[in-house]
PQR file of N, CA, C, O and H, with PARSE charges and radii, in Angstrom:
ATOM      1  N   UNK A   1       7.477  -7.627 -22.003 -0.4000 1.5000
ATOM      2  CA  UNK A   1       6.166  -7.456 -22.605 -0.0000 2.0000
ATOM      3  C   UNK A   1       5.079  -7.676 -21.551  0.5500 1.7000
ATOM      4  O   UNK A   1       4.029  -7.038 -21.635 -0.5500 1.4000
ATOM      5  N   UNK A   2       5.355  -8.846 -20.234 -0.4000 1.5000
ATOM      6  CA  UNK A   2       4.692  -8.910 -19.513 -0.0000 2.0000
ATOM      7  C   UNK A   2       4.363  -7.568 -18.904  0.5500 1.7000
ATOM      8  O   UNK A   2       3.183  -7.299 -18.678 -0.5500 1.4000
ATOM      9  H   UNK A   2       6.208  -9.364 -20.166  0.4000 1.0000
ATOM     10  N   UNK A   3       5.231  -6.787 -18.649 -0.4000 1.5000
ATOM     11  CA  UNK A   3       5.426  -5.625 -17.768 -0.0000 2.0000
ATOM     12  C   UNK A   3       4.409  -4.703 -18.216  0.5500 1.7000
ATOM     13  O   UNK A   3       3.655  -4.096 -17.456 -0.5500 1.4000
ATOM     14  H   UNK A   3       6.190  -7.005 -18.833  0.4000 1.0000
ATOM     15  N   UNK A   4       4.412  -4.609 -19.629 -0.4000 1.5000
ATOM     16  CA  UNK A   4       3.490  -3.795 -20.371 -0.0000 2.0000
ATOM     17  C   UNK A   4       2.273  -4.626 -19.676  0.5500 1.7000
ATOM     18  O   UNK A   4       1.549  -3.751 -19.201 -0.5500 1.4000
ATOM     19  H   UNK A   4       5.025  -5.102 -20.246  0.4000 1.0000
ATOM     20  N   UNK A   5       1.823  -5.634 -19.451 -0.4000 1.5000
ATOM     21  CA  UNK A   5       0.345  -6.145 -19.263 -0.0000 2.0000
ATOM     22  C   UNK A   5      -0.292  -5.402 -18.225  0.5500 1.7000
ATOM     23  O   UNK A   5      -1.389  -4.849 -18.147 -0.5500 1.4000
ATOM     24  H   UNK A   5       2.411  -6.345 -19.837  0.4000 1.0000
ATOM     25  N   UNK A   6       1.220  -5.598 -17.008 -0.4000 1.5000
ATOM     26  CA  UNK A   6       0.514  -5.226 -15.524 -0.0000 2.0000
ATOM     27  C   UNK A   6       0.479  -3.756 -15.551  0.5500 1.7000
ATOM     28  O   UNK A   6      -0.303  -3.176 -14.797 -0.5500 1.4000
ATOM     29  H   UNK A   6       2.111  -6.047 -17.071  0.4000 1.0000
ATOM     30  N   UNK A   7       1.327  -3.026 -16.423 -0.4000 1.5000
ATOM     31  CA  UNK A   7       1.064  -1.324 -16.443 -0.0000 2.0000
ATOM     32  C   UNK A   7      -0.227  -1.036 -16.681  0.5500 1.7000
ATOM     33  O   UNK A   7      -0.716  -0.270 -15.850 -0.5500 1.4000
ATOM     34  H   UNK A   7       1.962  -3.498 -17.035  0.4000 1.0000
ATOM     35  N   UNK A   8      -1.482  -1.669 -18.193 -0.4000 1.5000
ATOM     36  CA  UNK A   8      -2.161  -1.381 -18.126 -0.0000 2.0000
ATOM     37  C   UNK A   8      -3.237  -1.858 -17.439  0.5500 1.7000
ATOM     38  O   UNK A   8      -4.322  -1.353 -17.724 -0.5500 1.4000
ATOM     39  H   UNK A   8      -1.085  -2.291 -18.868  0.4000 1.0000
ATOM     40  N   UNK A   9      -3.193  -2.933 -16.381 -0.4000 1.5000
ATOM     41  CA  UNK A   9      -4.151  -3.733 -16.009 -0.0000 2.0000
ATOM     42  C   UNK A   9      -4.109  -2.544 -14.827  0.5500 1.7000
ATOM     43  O   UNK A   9      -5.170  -1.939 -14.674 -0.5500 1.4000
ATOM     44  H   UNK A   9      -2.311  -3.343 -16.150  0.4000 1.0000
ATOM     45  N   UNK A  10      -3.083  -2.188 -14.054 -0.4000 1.5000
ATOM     46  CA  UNK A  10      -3.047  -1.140 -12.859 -0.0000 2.0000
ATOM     47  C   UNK A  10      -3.828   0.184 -13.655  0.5500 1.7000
ATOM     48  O   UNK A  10      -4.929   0.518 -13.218 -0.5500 1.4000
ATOM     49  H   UNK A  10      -2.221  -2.679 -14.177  0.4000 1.0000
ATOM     50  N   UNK A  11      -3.345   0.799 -14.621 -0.4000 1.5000
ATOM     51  CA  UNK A  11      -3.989   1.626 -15.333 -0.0000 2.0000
ATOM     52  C   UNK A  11      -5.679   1.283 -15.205  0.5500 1.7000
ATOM     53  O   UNK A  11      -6.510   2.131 -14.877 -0.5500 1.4000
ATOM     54  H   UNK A  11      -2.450   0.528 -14.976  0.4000 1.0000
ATOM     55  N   UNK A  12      -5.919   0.185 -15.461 -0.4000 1.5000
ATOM     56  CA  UNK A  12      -7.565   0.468 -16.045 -0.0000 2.0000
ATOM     57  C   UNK A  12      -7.935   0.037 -14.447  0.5500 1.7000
ATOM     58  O   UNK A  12      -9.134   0.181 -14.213 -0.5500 1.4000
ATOM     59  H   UNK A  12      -5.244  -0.503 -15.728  0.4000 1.0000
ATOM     60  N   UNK A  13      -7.107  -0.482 -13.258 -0.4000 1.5000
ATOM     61  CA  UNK A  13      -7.960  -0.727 -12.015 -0.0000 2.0000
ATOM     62  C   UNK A  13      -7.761   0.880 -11.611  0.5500 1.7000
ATOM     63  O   UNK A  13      -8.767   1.363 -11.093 -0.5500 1.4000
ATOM     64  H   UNK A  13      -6.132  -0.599 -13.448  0.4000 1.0000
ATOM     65  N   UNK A  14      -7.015   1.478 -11.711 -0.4000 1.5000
ATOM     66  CA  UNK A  14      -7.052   3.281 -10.958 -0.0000 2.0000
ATOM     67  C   UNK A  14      -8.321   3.758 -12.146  0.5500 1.7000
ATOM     68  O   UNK A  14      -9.404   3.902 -11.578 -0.5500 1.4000
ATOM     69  H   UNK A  14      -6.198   1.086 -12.132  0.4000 1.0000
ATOM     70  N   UNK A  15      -8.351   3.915 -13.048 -0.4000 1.5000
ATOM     71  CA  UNK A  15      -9.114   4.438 -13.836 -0.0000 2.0000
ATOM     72  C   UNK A  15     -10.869   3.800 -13.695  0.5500 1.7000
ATOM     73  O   UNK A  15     -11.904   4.467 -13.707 -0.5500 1.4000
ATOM     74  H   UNK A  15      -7.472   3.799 -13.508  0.4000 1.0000
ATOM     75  N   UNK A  16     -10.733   2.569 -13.589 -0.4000 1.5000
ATOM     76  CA  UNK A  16     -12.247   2.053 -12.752 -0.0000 2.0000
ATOM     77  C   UNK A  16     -12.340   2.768 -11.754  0.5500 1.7000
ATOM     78  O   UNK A  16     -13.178   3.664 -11.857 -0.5500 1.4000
ATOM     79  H   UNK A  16      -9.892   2.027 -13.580  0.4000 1.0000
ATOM     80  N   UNK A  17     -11.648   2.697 -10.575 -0.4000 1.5000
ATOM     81  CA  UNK A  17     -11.923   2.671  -9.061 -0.0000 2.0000
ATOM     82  C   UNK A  17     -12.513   4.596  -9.435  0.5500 1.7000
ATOM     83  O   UNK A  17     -13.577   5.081  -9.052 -0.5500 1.4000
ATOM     84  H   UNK A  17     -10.967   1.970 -10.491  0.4000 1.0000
ATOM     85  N   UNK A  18     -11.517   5.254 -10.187 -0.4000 1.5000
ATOM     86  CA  UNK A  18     -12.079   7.006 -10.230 -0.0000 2.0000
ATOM     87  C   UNK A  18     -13.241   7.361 -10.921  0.5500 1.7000
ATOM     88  O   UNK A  18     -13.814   8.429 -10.709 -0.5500 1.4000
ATOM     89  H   UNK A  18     -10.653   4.860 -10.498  0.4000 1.0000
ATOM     90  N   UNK A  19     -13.798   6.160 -12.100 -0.4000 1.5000
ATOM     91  CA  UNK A  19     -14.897   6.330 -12.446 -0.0000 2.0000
ATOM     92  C   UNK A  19     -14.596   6.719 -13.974  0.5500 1.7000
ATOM     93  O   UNK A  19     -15.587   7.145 -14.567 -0.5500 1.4000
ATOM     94  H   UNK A  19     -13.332   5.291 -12.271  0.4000 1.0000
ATOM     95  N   UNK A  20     -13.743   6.670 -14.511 -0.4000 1.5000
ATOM     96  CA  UNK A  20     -13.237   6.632 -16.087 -0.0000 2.0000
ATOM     97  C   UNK A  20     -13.213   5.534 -16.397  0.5500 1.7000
ATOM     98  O   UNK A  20     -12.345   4.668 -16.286 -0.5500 1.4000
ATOM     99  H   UNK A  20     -12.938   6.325 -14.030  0.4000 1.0000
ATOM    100  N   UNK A  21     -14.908   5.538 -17.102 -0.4000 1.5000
ATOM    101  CA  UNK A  21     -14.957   3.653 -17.794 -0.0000 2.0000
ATOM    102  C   UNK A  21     -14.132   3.264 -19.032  0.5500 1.7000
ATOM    103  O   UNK A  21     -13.684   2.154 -19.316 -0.5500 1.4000
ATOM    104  H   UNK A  21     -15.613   6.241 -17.192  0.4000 1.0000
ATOM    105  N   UNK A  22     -13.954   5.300 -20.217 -0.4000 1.5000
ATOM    106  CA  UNK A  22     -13.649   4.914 -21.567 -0.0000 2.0000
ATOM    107  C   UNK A  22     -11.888   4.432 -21.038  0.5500 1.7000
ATOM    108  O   UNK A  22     -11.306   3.406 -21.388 -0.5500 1.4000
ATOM    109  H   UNK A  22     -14.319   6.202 -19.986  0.4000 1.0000
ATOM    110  N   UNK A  23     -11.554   5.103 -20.475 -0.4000 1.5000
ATOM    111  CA  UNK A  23     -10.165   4.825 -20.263 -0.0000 2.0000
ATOM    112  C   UNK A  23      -9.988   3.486 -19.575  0.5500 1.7000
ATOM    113  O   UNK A  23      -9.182   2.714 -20.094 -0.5500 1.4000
ATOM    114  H   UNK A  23     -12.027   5.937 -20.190  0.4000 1.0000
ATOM    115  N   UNK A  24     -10.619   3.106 -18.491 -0.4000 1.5000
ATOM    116  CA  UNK A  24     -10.429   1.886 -18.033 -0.0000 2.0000
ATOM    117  C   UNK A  24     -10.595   0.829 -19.340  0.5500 1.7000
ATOM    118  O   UNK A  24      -9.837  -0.137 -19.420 -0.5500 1.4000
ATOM    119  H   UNK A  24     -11.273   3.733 -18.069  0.4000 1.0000
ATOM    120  N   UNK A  25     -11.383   1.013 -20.112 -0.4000 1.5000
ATOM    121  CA  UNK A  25     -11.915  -0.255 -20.777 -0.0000 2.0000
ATOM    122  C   UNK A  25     -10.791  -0.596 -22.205  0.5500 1.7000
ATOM    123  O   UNK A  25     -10.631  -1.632 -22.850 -0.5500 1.4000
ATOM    124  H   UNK A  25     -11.999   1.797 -20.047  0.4000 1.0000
ATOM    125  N   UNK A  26     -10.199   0.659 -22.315 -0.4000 1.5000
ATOM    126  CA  UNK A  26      -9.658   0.967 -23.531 -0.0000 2.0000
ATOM    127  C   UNK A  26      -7.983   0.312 -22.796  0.5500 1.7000
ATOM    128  O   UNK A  26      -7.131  -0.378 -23.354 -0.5500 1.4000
ATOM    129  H   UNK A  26     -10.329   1.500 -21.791  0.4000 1.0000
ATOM    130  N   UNK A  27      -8.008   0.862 -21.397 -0.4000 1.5000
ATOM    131  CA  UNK A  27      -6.566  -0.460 -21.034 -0.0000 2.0000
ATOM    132  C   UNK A  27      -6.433  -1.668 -20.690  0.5500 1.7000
ATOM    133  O   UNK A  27      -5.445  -2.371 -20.476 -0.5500 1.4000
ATOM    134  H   UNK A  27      -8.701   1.423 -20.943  0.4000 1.0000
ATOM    135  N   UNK A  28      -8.257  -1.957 -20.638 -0.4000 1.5000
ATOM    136  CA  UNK A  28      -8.091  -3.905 -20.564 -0.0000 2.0000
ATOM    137  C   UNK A  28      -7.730  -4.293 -21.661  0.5500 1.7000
ATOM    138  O   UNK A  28      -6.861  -5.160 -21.754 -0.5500 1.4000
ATOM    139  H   UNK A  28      -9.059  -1.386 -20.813  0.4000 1.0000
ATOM    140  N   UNK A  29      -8.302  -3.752 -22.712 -0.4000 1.5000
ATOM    141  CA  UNK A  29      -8.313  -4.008 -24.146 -0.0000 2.0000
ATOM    142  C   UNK A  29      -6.661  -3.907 -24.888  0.5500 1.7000
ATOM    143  O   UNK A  29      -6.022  -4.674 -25.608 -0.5500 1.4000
ATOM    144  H   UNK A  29      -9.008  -3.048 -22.637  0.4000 1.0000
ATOM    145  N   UNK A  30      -6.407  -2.656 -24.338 -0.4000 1.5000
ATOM    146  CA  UNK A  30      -4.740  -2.994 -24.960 -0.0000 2.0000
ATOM    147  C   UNK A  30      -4.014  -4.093 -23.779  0.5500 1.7000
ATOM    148  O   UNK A  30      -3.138  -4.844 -24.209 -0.5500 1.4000
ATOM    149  H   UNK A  30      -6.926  -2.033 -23.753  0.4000 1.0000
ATOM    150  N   UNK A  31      -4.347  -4.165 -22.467 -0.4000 1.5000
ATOM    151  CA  UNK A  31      -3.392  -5.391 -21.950 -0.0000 2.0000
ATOM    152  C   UNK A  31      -3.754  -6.575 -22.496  0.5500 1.7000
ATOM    153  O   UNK A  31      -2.866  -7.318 -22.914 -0.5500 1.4000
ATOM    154  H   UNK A  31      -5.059  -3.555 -22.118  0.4000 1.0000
ATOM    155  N   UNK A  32      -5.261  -6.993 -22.593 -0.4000 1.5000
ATOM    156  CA  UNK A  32      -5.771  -8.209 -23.372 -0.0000 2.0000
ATOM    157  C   UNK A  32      -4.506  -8.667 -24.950  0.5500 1.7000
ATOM    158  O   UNK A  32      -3.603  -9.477 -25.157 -0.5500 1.4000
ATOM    159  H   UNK A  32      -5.982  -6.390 -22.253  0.4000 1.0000
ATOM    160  N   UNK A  33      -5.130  -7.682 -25.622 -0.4000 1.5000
ATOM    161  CA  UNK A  33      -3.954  -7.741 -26.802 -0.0000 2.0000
ATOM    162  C   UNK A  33      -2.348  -8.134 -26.724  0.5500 1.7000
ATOM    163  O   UNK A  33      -1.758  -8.930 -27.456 -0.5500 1.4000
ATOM    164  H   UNK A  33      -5.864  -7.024 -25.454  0.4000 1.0000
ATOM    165  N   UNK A  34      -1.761  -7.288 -25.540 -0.4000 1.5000
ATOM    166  CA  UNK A  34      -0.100  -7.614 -25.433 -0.0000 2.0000
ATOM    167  C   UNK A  34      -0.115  -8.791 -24.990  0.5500 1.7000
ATOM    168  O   UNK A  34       0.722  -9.626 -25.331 -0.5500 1.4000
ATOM    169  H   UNK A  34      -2.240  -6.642 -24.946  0.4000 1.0000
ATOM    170  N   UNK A  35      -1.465  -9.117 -23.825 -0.4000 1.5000
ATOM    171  CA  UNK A  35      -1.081 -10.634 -23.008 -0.0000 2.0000
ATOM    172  C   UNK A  35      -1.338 -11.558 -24.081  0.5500 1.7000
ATOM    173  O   UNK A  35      -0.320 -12.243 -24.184 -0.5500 1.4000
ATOM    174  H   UNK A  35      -2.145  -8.438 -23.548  0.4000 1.0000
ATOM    175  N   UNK A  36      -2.204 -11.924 -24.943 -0.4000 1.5000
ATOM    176  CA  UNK A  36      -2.260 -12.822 -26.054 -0.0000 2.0000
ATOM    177  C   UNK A  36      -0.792 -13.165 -27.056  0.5500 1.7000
ATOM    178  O   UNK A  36      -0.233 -14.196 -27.429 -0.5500 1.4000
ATOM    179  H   UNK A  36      -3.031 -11.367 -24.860  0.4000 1.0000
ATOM    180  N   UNK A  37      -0.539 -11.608 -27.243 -0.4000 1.5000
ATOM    181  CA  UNK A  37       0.454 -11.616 -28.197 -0.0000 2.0000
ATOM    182  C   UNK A  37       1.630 -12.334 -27.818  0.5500 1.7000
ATOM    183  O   UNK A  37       2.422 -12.874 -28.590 -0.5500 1.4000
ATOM    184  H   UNK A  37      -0.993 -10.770 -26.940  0.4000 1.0000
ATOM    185  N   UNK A  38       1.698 -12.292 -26.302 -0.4000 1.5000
ATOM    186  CA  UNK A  38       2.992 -12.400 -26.007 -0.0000 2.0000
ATOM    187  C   UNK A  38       2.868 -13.597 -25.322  0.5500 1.7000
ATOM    188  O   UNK A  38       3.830 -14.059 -24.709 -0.5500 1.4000
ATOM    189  H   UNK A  38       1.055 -11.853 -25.674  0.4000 1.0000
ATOM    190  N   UNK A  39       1.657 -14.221 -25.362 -0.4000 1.5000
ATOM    191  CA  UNK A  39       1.557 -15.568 -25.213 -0.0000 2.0000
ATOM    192  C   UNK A  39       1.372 -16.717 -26.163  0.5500 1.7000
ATOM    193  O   UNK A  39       1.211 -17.910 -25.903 -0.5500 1.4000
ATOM    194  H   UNK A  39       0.876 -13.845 -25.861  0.4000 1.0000
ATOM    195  N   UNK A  40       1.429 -16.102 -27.316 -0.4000 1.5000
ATOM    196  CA  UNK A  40       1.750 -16.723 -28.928 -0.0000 2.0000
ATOM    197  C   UNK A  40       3.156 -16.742 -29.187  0.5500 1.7000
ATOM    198  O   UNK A  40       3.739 -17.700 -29.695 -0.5500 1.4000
ATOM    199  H   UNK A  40       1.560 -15.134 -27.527  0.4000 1.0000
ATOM    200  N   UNK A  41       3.873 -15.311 -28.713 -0.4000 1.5000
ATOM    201  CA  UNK A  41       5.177 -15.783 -28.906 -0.0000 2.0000
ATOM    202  C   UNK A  41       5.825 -16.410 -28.071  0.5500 1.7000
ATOM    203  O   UNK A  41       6.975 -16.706 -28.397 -0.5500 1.4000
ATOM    204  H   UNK A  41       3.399 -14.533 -28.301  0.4000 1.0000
ATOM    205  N   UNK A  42       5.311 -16.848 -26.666 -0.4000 1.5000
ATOM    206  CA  UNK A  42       6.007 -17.922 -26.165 -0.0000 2.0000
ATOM    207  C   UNK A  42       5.763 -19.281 -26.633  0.5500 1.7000
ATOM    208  O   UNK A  42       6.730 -20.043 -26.632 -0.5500 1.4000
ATOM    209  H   UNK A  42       4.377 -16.608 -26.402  0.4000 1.0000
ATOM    210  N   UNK A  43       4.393 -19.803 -27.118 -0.4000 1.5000
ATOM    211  CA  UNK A  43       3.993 -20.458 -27.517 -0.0000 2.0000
ATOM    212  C   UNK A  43       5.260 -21.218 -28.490  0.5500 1.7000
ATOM    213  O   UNK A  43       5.820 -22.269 -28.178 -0.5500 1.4000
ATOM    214  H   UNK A  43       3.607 -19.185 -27.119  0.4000 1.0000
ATOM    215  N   UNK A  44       5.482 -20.579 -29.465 -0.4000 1.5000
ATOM    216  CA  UNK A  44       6.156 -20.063 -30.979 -0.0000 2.0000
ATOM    217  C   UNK A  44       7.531 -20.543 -30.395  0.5500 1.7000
ATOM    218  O   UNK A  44       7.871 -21.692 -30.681 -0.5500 1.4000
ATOM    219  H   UNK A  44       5.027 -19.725 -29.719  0.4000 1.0000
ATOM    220  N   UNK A  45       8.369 -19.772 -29.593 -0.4000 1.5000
ATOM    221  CA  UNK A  45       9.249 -19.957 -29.050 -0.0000 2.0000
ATOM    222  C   UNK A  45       9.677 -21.336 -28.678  0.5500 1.7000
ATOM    223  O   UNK A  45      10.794 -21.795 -28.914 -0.5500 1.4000
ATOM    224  H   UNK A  45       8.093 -18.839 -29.361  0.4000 1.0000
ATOM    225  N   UNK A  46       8.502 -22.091 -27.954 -0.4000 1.5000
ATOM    226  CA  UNK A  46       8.708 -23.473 -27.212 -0.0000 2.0000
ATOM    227  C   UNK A  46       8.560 -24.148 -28.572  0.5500 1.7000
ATOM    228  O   UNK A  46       9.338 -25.061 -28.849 -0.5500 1.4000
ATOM    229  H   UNK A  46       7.594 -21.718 -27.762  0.4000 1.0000
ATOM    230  N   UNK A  47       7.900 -23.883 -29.183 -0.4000 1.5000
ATOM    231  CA  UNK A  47       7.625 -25.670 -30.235 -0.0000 2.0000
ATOM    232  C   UNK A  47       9.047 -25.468 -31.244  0.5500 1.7000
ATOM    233  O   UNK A  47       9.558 -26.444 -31.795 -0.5500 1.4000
ATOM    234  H   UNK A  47       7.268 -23.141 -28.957  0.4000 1.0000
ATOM    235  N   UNK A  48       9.692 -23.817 -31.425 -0.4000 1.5000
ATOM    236  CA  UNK A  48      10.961 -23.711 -32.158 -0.0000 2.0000
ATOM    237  C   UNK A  48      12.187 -24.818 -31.381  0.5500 1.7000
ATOM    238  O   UNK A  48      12.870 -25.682 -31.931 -0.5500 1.4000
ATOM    239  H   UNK A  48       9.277 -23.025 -30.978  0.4000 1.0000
ATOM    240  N   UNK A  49      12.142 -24.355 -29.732 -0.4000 1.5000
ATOM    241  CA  UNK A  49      12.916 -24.371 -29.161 -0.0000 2.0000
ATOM    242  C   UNK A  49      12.932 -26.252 -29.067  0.5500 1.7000
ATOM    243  O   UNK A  49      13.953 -26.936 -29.131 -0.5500 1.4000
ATOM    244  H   UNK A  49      11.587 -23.653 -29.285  0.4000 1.0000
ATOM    245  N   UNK A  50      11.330 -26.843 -28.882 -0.4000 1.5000
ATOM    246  CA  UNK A  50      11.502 -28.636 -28.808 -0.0000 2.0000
ATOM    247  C   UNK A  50      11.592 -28.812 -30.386  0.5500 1.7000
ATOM    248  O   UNK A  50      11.399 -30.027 -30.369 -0.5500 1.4000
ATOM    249  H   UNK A  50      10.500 -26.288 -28.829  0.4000 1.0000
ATOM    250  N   UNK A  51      11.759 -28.478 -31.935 -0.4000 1.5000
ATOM    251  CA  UNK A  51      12.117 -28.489 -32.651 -0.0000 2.0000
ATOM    252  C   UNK A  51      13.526 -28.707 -32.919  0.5500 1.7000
ATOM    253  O   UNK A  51      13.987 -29.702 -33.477 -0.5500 1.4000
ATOM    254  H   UNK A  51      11.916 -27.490 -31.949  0.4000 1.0000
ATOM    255  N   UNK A  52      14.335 -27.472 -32.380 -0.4000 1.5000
ATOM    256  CA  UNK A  52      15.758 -27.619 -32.459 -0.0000 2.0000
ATOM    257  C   UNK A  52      16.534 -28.658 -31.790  0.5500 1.7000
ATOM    258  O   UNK A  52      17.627 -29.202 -31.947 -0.5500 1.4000
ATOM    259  H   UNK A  52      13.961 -26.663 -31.926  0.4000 1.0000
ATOM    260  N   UNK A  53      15.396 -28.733 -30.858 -0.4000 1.5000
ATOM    261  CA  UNK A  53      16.613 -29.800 -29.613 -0.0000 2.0000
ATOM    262  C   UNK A  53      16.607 -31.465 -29.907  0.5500 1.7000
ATOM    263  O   UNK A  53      17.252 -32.290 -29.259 -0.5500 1.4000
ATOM    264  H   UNK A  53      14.508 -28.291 -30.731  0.4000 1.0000
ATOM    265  N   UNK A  54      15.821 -31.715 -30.914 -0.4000 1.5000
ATOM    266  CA  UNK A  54      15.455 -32.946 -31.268 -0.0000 2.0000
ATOM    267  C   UNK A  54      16.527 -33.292 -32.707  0.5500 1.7000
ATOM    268  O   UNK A  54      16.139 -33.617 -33.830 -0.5500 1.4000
ATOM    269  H   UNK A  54      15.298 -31.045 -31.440  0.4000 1.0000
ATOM    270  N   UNK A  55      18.138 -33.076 -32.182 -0.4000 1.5000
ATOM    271  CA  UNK A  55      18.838 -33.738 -33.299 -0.0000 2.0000
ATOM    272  C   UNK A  55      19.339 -35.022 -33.284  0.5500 1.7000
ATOM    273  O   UNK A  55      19.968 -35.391 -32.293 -0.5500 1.4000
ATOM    274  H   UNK A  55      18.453 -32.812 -31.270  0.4000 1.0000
ATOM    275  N   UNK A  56      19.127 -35.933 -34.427 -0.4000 1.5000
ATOM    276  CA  UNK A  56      19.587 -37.248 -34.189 -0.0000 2.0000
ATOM    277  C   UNK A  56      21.332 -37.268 -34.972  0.5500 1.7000
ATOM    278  O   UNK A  56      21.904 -36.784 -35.949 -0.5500 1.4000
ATOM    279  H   UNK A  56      18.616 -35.634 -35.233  0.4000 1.0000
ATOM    280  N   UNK A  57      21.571 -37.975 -34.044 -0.4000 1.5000
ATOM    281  CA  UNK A  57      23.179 -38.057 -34.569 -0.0000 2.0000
ATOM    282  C   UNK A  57      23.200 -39.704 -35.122  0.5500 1.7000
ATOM    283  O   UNK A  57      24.230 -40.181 -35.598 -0.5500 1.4000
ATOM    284  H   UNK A  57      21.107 -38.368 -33.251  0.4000 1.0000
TER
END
């Protein structure tokens, strides 16, 4: 999912540097979105993951 971030972050730096703002702006905006998302589900992931590991015998 990371991978998706840096595709569009390269996307909207070629698309700045040529002078296509709608397109540049429209791929910060979708990398913004995946990088959040996918930093909730790590988030999500860790408090599952110190959840599970906390069994008392």
């Amino acid at each position: 999912m990371l991978s998706w971030v840096v595709t569009f972050l390269i996307i909207a730096l070629i698309a700045g540097v040529l002078g296509f703002g709608g397109i540049a702006g429209a791929s910060i905006e979708i990398a913004k979105i995946i990088f959040f998302v996918a930093l909730i589900l790590f988030l999500v992931s860790a408090v599952v993951g110190l959840a599970r590991g906390r069994t008392r015998i």
